[in-house]
Steps between C-alpha positions, in 0.01 A plus 500: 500500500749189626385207543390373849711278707788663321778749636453851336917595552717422179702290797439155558531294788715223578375187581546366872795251529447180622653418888747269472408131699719618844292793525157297443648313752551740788182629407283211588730388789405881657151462427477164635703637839235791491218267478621269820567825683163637433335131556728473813339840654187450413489148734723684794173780465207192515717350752523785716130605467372131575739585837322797627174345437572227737660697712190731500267189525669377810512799640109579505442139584743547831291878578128299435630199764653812759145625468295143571700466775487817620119505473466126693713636769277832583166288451393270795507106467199340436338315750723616741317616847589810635685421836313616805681814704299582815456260748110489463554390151737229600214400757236487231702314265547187743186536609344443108778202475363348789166509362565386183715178640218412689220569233715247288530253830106445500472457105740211505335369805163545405638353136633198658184419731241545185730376212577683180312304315149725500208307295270759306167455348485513141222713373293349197319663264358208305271181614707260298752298676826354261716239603854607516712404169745224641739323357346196239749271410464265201338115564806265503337169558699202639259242329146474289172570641313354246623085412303542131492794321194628341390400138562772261296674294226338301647373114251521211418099549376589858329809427287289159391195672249383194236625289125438540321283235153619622227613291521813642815474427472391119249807474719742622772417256291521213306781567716733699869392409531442866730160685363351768814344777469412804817643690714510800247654822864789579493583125437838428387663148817605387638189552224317343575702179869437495472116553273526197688657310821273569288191450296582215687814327186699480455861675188504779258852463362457842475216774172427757563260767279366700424214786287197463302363784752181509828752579619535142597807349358500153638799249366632160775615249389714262718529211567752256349530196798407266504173698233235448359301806376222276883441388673472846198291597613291230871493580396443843329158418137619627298515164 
């Protein structure tokens, strides 16, 4: 059996020749010229297509706009009145324009006698009464109303005026780790603690006030426990 890919005649065939480079040539130059003519009908095609689609377009747009105005011819005009024929129509027609001049005669008349201007009664549904939101503008004074300001607010050497030395007093520190002062009479508690605090750098538990019978303000500063009352009292000057 031959092998494959192999002729099976005794004959053998020639190889091809080779063109020469003039025929290569005129080979590709009539290729090319087939290509451009091929490229130059397919754009004469697209361009003639893309023609009769416009033409086609314009063409049903011009037949759609016949119809429209076809159509608004045949159908009657809005608002238009229907123009009277018999002479009994004519008749009624003034006659209903007469009436409707006059009609508008009296309303301007009776208009200009009352005044346009018709006050209505506004219905409530609630007893409260509001004042109507005006306009507020900012105070701008020109000058002071007052010729002294006020003092400010009470320091901790106004607040602590000075302690009592009483034996009350004495007895309180010793038994109860309590400070006895005697202190400003628009002092309050919390200030009371801070002044001592500042003055004495010891933290208050709790504060009593209380007023004597002569107008002083007397208040009891209990301190806490890691505090002594016996020391401060000490600092102080009292003991």
């Amino acid at each position: 059996m031959p092998p494959k890919g192999k002729a099976t005649s005794g004959t053998k065939r020639a190889p091809p020749s080779n063109p020469t480079p003039e025929v290569a040539a005129q080979k590709a130059a009539a290729r090319k010229e087939k290509l451009k003519a091929e490229e130059a009908k397919f754009k004469a095609l697209a361009t003639k297509r893309q023609e009769n689609a416009r033409k086609q377009s314009e063409k049903r747009a011009t037949e759609v706009e016949a119809r429209r105005k076809a159509k608004e011819a045949k159908a009657p005009k809005e608002g238009a009145k229907a123009q009277p024929t018999t002479l009994a129509d004519r008749k009624l027609q003034a006659h209903r324009t007469t009436v409707g001049a006059v009609r508008k005669a009296l309303q301007a008349a009776s208009a200009t006698k009352k005044g346009t201007n018709v006050s209505s009664r506004k219905v409530r549904t609630s007893a409260t009464f509001k004042k109507p939101k005006t306009l507020r503008l900012p105070k701008a004074p020109k000058y002071p109303r007052r010729a002294v300001n006020k003092p400010g607010s009470l320091d901790q050497f106004d607040v602590l005026q000075h302690p009592l030395t009483t034996e009350s007093a004495m007895k309180r520190i010793e038994e109860s780790n309590t400070l006895v002062f005697i202190v400003h009479k628009r002092a309050n508690k919390q200030q009371i603690a801070v002044a001592v605090q500042k003055l004495y750098d010891v933290k208050a538990a709790s504060v009593n006030t209380m007023f004597q019978s002569n107008g002083l303000k007397k208040a009891y500063v209990k301190l806490v426990q890691d505090s002594e009352a016996l020391d401060v009292a000490n600092k102080i000057g009292i003991i």
